[in-house]
N, C-alpha and C positions, 0 to 999 in steps of 0.2 A: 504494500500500500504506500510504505513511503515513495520507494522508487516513481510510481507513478504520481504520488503527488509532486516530485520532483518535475518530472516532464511537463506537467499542467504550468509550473511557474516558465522551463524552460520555451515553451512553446506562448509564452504570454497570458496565461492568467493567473491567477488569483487563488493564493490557499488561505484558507483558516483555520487553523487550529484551535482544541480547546474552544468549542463555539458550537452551540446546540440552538438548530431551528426549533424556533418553539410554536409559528404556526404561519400558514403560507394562503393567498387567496386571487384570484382571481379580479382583475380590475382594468375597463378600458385595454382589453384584447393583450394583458400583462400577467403576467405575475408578480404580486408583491411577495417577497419574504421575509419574514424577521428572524433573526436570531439573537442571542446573549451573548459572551463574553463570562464564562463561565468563572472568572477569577475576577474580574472585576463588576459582573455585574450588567458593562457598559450594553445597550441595544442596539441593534441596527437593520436599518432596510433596504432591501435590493429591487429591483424590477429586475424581468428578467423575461427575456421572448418565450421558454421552455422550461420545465422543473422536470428532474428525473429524481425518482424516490428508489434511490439504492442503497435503504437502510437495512437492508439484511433482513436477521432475524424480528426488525421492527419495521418492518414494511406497512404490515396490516397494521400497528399501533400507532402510523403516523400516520395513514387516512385517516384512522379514528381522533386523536388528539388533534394533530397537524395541520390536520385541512379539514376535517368536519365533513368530510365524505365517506361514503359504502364503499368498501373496499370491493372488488369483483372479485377478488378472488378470498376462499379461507387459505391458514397455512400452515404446517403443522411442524414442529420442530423438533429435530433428531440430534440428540448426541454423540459428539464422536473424542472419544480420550486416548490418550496415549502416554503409555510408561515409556521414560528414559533411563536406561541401565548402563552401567561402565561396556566397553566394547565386550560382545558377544562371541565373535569372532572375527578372525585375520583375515578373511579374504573380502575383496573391496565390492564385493556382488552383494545385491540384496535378497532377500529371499522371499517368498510367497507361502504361504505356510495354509491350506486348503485344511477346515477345520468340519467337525462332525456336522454343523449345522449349515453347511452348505454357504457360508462365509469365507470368505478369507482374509487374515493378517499378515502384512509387511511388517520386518522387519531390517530395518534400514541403518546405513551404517554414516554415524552422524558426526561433524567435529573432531574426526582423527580416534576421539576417546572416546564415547558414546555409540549406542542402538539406540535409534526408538523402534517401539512396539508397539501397533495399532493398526487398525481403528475399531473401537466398538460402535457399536451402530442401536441406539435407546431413545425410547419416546421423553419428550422431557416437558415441563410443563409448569419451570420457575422462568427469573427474569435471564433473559441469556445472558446477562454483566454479571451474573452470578455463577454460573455455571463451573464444575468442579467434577471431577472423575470420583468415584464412588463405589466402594468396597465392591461389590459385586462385577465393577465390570476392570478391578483390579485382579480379584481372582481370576476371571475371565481369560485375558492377559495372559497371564502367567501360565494358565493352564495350557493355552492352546502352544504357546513357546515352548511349554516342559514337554508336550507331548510330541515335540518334533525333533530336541535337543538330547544330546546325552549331559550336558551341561546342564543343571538345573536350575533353576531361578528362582526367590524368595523375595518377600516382601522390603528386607532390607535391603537389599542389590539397588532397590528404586533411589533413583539420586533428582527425580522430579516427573510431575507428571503435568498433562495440559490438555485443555479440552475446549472444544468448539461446537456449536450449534448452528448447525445445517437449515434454513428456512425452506422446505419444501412445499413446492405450492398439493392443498390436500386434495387428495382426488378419493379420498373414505376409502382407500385399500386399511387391509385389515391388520397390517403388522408393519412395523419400522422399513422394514426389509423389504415389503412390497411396493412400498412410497416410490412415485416414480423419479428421478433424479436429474429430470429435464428440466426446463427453465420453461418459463411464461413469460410473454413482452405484455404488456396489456399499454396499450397509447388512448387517450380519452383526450377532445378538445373542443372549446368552446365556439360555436360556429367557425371552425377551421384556424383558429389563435388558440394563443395560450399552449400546446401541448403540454399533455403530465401522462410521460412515461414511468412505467411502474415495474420492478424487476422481481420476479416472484421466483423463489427456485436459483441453483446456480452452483456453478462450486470454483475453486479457484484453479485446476486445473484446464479449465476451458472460458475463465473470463474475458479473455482478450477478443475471445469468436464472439462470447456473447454481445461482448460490448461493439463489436463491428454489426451481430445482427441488429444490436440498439441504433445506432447509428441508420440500418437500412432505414429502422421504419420512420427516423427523423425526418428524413432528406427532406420531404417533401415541405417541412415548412425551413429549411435552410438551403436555400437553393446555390446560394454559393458555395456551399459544404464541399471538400477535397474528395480526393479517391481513399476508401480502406487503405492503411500502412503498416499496420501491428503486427500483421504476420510474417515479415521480417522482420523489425525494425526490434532493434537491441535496446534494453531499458537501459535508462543511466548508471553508468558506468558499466555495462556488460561490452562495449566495444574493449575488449581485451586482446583480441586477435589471436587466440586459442583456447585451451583448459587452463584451470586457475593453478596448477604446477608451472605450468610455462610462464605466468605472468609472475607467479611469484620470483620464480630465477630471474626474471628481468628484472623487476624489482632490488634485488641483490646484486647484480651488475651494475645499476645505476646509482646503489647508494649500499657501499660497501661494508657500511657498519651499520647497516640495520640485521638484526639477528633471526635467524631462518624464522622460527617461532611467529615473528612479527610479524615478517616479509608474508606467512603463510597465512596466516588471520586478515593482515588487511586484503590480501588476492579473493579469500574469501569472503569476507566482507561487504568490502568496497569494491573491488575492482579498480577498472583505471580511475574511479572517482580517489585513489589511493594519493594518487598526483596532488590532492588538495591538503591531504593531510600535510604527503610529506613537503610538499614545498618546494624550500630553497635551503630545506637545512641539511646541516653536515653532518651531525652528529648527534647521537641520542640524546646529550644536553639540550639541544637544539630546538626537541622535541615539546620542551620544558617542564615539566612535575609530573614525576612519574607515581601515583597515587596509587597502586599499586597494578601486581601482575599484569604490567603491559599497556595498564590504561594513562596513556598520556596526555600532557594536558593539549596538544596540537590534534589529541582526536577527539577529545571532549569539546574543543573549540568547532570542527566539523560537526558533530553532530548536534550543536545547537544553532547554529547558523544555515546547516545544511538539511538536517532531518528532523526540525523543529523541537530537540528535547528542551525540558525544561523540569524534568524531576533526574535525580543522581540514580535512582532505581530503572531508568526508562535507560538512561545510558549503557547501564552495563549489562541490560538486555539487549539493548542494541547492539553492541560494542561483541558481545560473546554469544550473544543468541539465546542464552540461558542466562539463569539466577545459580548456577553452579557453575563456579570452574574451576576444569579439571586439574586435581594437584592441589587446591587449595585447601582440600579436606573441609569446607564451608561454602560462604558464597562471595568469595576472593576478593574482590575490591573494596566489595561495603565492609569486611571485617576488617579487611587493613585499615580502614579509613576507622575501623571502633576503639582501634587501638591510639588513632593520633591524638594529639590536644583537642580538645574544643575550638581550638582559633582555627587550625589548619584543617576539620572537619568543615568548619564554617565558611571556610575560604574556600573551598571546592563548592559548596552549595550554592557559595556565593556569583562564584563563576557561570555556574548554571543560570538563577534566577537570576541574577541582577545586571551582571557585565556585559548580556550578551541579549537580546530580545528579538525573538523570534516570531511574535507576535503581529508584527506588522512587514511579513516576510510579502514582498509582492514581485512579480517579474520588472527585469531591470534592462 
């Protein structure tokens, strides 16, 4: 999602972060919308020729609050978790693991040091900002792993777990698993203005098509609208001009004393967006405060300027992809950082929240 918020700025417009529409209407062949400012409170209104409601799991919750419309369609929402465990195995293939119930689990080799293990596939029926994997489809898990491994696995191996909910639009099939996993466009307009497309259904491995079939059924009220591009066209920073080994060695060629470890997180990472990090500097001083395991202050600078962070917790998810890293026997940065003074804990938050404002990020 960042990456692609990126392209919206690079291609000229306009992101918002931290900004909740709180309700959208129709006016003189327009769209008004408002939104908040979730930290300060502040409001605001847009016009807008078209609204597209790609709230996901609140699709249906934002014609009902949002706009004060019947939604066309119901939707129903499915669970998907996944255990993360130290590396399962050495070799660099994943596996498909075909299970009793005519399911199957991946397990996939993540971060050099990690598996994950999923997907469980559960009816779910709280707020999805809540959502959390849950004993049973922990066992679940485990079992289908054990029963394929001679390796076995326990609930301590777990070093995190994570989960998503799937908005399928409902078609009253009678089990998770029957839910069909196709998308719905549904386009609604006010004698030919205004359109409010509505995305029902969807998953992230085939959003880019989706979002080109969204685009078809625009066209007609954007007549100047371009040709489809996304099914080449590389997200920012994926122009690497191979696998992320090979950029990483470039990486190391070009800036000598950055240590493999680095060179091989930012390739993964960032990609050539790596270039931003590293700069013009020479040397890991260069970098400037190294806060712990790796995390410098010239990438903390990147990701608040560049991927809008603005909590110290969002950084080292972004930064490592997890809330563990590996070797740290915890969750590496924020514990080094429990160990420092108060002043230099503060000074890093401070960096985050105050130094740097991401807030009014616009294309430039």
């Amino acid at each position: 999602m960042v990456l692609n918020a990126q392209e919206v700025v690079e291609r000229g417009g306009e992101v918002r972060t931290r900004t909740k529409v709180t309700r959208a209407w129709r006016e003189n062949g327009l769209w008004m919308v408002e939104a908040s400012d979730i930290d300060s409170g502040k409001t605001f209104t847009w016009r807008a020729k078209g609204l597209v409601n790609a709230t996901g799991p609140w699709v249906k919750h934002f014609f009902d609050d949002g706009l004060k419309l019947k939604s066309p369609y119901g939707i129903r929402l499915i669970k998907g978790s996944h255990i993360v465990v130290p590396k399962a195995h050495n070799q660099p293939q994943s596996y498909i693991l075909q299970n009793e119930d005519n399911r199957i689990v991946f397990v996939i080799p993540w971060l050099d040091e990690f598996s994950i293990i999923g997907t469980t596939d559960v009816e779910y029926h709280g707020d999805p900002k809540d959502v959390k994997i849950d004993d049973n489809e922990i066992d679940y898990l485990l079992k289908v792993y054990n029963d394929h491994f001679k390796k076995q696995l326990g609930r301590d191996d777990i070093v995190w777990t994570y989960s998503g909910v799937r908005p399928l639009c409902d078609d009253e099939s009678d089990s998770p698993q029957a839910v069909t996993r196709d998308y719905t466009l549904d386009v609604h307009d006010a004698a030919g203005q205004a359109p409010l497309l509505s995305v029902f259904g969807g998953k992230l491995t085939t959003y880019r098509k989706l979002a080109e079939h969204a685009m078809e059924k625009l066209a007609r009220y954007y007549p100047g609208a371009g040709p489809a591009w996304t099914k080449n066209g590389a997200l920012p920073g994926g122009d690497i001009g191979g696998d992320r080994d090979g950029y990483a060695a470039k990486l190391r060629r070009e800036h000598g004393w950055l240590p493999e470890s680095l060179a091989r997180r930012y390739a993964r990472t960032y990609g050539s967006h790596s270039a931003l990090i590293l700069a013009d500097a020479n040397s890991l001083a260069e970098l400037g405060e190294d806060f712990g395991h790796g995390l410098y202050e010239a990438e903390l600078r990147y990701l608040v300027e560049k991927e809008w962070v603005v909590e110290l917790d969002d950084a080292i998810l972004a930064a490592y992809q997890t809330r563990h890293v590996a070797g740290s026997g915890a969750t590496g940065p924020r514990q080094s950082l429990a160990g420092r003074t108060r002043e230099s804990e503060n000074a890093v938050a401070g960096l985050v929240t105050t130094a740097y404002s991401p807030r009014e990020t616009r294309a430039g």
